[in-house]
N, C-alpha and C positions, 0 to 999 in steps of 0.2 A: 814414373808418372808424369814430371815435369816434361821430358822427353815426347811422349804423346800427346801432351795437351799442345807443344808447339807446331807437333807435326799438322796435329789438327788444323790448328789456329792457319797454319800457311795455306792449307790447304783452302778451308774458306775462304783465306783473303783470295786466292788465285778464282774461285769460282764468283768472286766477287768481282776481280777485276775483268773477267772472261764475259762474264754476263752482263755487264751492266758498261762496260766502259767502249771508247774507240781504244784503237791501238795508240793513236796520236795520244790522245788523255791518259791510258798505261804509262806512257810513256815519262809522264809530266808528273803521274802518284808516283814513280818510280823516284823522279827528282826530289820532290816535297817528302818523299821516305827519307830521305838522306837529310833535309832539313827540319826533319821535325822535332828531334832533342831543341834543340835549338829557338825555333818557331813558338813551341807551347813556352817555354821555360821564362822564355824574356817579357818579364814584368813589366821593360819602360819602355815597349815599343809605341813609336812616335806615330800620330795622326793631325794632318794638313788639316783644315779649314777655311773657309773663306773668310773673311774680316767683312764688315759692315757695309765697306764699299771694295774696289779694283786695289785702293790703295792699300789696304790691309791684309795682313796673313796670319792664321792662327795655330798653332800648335801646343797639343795637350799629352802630356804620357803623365803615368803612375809608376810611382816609385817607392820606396820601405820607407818608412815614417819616418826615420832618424838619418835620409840621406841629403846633402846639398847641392841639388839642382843648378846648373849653370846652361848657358846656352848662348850660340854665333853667330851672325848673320853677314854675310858681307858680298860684294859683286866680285872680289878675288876668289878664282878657286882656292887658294894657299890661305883666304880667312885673313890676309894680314891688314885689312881694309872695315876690321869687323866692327858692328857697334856693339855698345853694351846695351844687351838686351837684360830687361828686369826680368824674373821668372816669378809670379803669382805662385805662391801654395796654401793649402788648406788640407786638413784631414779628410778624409772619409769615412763613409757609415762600413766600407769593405776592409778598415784598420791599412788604410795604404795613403799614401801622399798626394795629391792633384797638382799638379802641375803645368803651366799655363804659361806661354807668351804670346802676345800678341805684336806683330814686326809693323810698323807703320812707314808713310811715306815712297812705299811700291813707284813705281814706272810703269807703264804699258809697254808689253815685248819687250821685258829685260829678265834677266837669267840671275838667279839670285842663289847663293850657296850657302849653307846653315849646317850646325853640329851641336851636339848636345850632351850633356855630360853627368854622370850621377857618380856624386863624392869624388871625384878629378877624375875620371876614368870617361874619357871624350869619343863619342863613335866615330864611326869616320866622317868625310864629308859627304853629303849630301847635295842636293840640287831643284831648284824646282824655277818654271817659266809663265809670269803673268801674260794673260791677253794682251792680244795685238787690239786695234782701234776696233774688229769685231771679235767677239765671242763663239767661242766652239766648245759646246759641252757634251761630253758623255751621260748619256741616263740608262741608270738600270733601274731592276730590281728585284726584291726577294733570293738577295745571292745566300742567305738561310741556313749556313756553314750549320750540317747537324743532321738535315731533315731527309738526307737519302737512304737514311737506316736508323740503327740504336743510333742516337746523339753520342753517348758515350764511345759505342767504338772505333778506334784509331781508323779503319780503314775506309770509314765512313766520311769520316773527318778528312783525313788525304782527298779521295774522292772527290766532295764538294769543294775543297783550298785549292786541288790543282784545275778544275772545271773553273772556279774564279778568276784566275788567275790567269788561266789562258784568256779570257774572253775581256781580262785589261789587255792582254798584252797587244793583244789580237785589233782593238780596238786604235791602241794608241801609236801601232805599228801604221795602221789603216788612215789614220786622224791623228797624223804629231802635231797638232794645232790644238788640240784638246786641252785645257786648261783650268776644266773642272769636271770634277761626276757630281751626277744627282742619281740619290739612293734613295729609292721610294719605300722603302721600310724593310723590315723583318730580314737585316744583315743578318741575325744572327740564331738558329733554331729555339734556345732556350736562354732566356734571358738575365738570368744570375749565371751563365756559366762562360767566364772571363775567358775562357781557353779557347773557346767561339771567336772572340772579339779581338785577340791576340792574332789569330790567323788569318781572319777579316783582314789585319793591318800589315798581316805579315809581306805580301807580294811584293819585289822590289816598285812596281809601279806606284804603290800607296807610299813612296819616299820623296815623288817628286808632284802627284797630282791630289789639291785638296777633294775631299770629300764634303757635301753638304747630304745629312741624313735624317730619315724623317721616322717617327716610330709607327712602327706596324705594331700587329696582335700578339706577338711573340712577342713584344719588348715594352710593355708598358707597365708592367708591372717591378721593376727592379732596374737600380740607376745606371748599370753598365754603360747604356750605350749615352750618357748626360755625362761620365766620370769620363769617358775616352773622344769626347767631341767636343769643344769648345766653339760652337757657334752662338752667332752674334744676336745681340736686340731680341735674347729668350724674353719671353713673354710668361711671366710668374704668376697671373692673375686671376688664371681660371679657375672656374669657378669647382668643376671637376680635377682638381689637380692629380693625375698618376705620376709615377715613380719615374718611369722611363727616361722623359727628357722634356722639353717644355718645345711647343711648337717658338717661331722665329723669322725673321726676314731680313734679307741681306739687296745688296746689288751690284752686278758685274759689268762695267761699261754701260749699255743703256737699258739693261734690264733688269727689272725688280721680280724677286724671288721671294714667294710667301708659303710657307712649310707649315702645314696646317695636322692635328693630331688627330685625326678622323676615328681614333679610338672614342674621343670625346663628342657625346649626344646632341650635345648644348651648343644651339646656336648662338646664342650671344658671345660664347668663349669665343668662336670664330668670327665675327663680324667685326669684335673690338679689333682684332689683329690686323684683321685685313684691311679694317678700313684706317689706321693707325701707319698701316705700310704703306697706302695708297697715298695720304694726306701727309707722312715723308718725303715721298719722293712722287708727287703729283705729276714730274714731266716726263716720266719715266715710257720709254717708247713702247716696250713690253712688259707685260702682268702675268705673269707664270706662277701658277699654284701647283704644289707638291704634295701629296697626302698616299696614305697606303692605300685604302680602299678606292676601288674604283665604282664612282657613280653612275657611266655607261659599259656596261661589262660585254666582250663581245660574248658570253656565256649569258647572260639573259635575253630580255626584251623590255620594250617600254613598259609594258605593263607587271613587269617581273623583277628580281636584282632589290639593290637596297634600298627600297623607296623613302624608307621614313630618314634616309641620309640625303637622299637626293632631294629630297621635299624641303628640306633643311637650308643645303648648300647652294644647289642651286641658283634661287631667289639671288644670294649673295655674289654667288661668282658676277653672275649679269649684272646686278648693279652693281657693282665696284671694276665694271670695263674688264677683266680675266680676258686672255687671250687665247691661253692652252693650260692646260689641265695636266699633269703628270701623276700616276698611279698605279698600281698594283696589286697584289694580294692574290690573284687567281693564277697566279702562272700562265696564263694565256695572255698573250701578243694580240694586240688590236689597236686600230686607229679611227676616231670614228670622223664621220661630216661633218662639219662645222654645224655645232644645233644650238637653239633658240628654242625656250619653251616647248622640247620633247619633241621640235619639227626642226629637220635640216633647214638649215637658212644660211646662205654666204655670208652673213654677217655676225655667225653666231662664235661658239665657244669650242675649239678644237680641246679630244679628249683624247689621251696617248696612257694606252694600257701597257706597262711594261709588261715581257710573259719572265722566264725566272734566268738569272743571267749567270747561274754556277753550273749550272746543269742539274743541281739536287732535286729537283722534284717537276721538270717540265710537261707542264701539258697544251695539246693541241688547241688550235681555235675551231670550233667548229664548221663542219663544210656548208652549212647552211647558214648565215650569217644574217644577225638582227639588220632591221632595215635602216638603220642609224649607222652601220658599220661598212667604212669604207674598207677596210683591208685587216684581215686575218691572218695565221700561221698556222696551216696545217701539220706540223711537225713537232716531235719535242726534241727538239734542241735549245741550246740558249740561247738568249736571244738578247739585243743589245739598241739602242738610236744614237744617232749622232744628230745635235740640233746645232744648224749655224743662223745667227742671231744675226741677219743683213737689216737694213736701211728699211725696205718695205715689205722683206718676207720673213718668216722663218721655216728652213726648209731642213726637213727633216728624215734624212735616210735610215732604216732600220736593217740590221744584220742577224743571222744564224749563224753561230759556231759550229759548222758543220764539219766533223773529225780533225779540229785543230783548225780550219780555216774559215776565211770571210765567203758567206753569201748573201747578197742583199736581197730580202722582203720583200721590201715597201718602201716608195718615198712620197710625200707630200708637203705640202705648206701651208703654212696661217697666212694670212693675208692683212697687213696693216690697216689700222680701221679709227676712227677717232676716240679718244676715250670721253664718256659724258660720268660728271661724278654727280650732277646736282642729282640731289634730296638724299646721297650716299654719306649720312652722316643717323646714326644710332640715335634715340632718343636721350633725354636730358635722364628719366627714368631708367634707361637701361641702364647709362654712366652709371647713375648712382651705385646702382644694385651690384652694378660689376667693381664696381670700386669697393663697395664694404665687404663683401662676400669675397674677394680678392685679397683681405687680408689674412685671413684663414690658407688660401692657398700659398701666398707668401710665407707663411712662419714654416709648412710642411717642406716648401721648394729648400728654406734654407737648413733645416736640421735634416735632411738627405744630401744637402750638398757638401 
């Protein structure tokens, strides 16, 4: 019996990979098969972060309750230059250990080497490289390891870890200047199932490049993706508080990065943050917001899509100066004009629709494109952007994984513009409300963390 249930078993994987994959991606599930004992099992796989500002670096793994955490850092490959890093831990709601450094005092364009160790047992070295005087970030999104079949089975799983995987590698072959991803949400198909979130991290790319992630609708409900990302200046206050992870705001060279949880209704949650991020770092040359849902979907129209999110946001992006917009959730690739009150205007708010960057679930833009939408993707493939953060633009090239290799999309640019913050300040009223009613979200962030 067992005998036939395998035969079976290969036999749909093969009609699985026949039907649904390139040869080039076969090629790469083949690899990730040989890595996957390995890939699910490890508990304390390591996840980058960005720090507060350029000068900081974060990294988080989980590990067995009763294990002792150490950790390296030093500009010697050989570690012999290392400092002593503290390791932060605390239990969790999952009966596992959280674990936490944070490396301070970075350089711009310096190559920095790290290793980490649970109960003396040290991995190898690792390596990772801050920005040069400009910024180049990788954006995806919805790489959703799970969602190209059953979540649970294995070849499902292979499938979407080797489609991820290729479209880092693919990217930061294309762009070795890359020095951050931004992950507009829904990393993971099902959001209590750690073996997602393991293989998420598993890519050797995720050992040298931080990730900054935002939760989507698959992940707000359970603390996976808050237990394996240690980003900075969380925001505990809202007044809707979910499980997932708390939105946040960092900055990299001159630009300010505000990760907003578009799961949450409530525009006050959002305003406080933003406008808290802005009145941080007021000279901040660019204002980049990050959320899962997208507010201009090339899949709607003005008059259609999420209105009572967009009626919300909006208002706030424009008055708090936003320059571009990063989002997701439809799997469709689009970029839109630069808009101003629901009308293209040169001096408005660039929206950058990621479409899905693993290849699990891609779909097409459509051929007749809302009139707000400069550039579409007719294809399902994964799709990927490269944004480099110059002086007076940001230009922004987008790519297809097409059978293992780069084809570019679409390019465009934001255009530097002056930021006006007056009257971008919440009421005394609101303060309040959002402060009392923000202790209640406080006591839940901290008995899940």
């Amino acid at each position: 019996m067992r005998t036939w249930k395998k035969a079976i078993s290969a036999v749909l994987a093969l009609v699985f990979l026949t039907c649904f994959t390139t040869s080039a991606l076969a090629s790469d599930i083949a690899d990730w098969a040989d890595r996957w004992d390995n890939a699910v099992s490890d508990e304390t796989v390591l996840s980058l972060s960005p720090g507060t500002d350029e000068t900081q670096m974060c990294f988080r793994w989980l590990s067995p309750l009763g294990a002792k955490p150490s950790f390296r850092c030093a500009k010697q490959n050989d570690l012999t230059d290392a400092d002593s890093c503290t390791v932060q831990t605390s239990p969790t709601v999952t009966g596992q250990k959280k674990c936490t450094v944070t490396v301070n005092g970075l350089k711009r364009g310096t190559t920095y080497y790290y290793a980490y160790a649970t109960n003396g047992v040290w991995s190898e070295t690792f390596s990772f490289r801050t920005a040069a005087d400009t910024l180049t970030a990788l954006f995806v999104s919805d790489s959703q390891l799970g969602r190209s079949g059953d979540w649970r089975n294995k070849d499902v799983l292979l499938h979407d870890v080797a489609g991820w995987d290729t479209t880092l590698r693919e990217a930061t072959v294309l762009c070795p200047d890359i020095s951050l991803c931004l992950s507009a949400g829904d990393q993971a198909e099902i959001a209590f199932a750690e073996k997602q979130y393991r293989l998420l991290l598993a890519p050797d790319v995720m050992r040298s490049l931080p990730i900054a992630t935002t939760i989507g609708n698959h992940e707000f409900y359970f603390p996976y993706l808050n237990l394996h990302f240690a980003h900075p200046n969380r925001f505990a206050g809202s007044m809707l508080h979910l499980l997932g992870d708390e939105p946040y705001y960092f900055t990299q060279n001159d630009v300010l990065f505000i990760v907003l949880d578009s799961n949450d209704p409530i525009a006050w949650d959002h305003e406080i943050l933003i406008e808290r991020a802005v009145h941080a770092h007021p000279d901040a040359k660019w204002r980049v917001v990050m959320m899962h849902h997208s507010l201009y979907s090339c899949e709607d129209s003005f008059e259609e899509g999420p209105a009572a999110l967009r009626d919300k946001l909006v208002p706030l992006l424009q008055k708090y100066g936003v320059d571009l917009v990063l989002s997701g959730h439809t799997h469709r690739f689009s970029r839109s004009y630069p808009l101003w009150d629901n009308t293209i205007n040169e001096n408005g708010i660039t929206y950058l629709e990621g479409g899905c960057c693993s290849g699990c679930n891609c779909k097409a833009s459509p051929q007749e494109l809302p009139e707000y939408t400069a550039a579409g993707y007719a294809k399902t493939e994964p799709v990927y952007s490269v944004l480099h953060f110059g002086e007076n633009e940001i230009n922004i090239q987008s790519f297809a994984v097409e059978d293992g290799k780069n084809v570019q999309i679409d390019a465009g640019t934001v255009s530097a513009r002056p930021h006006s913050d007056e009257g971008a300040h919440s009421s005394r009223i609101v303060r309040f409300l959002q402060f009392v009613l923000s202790i209640f979200g406080r006591a839940v962030s901290l008995w899940f963390r």
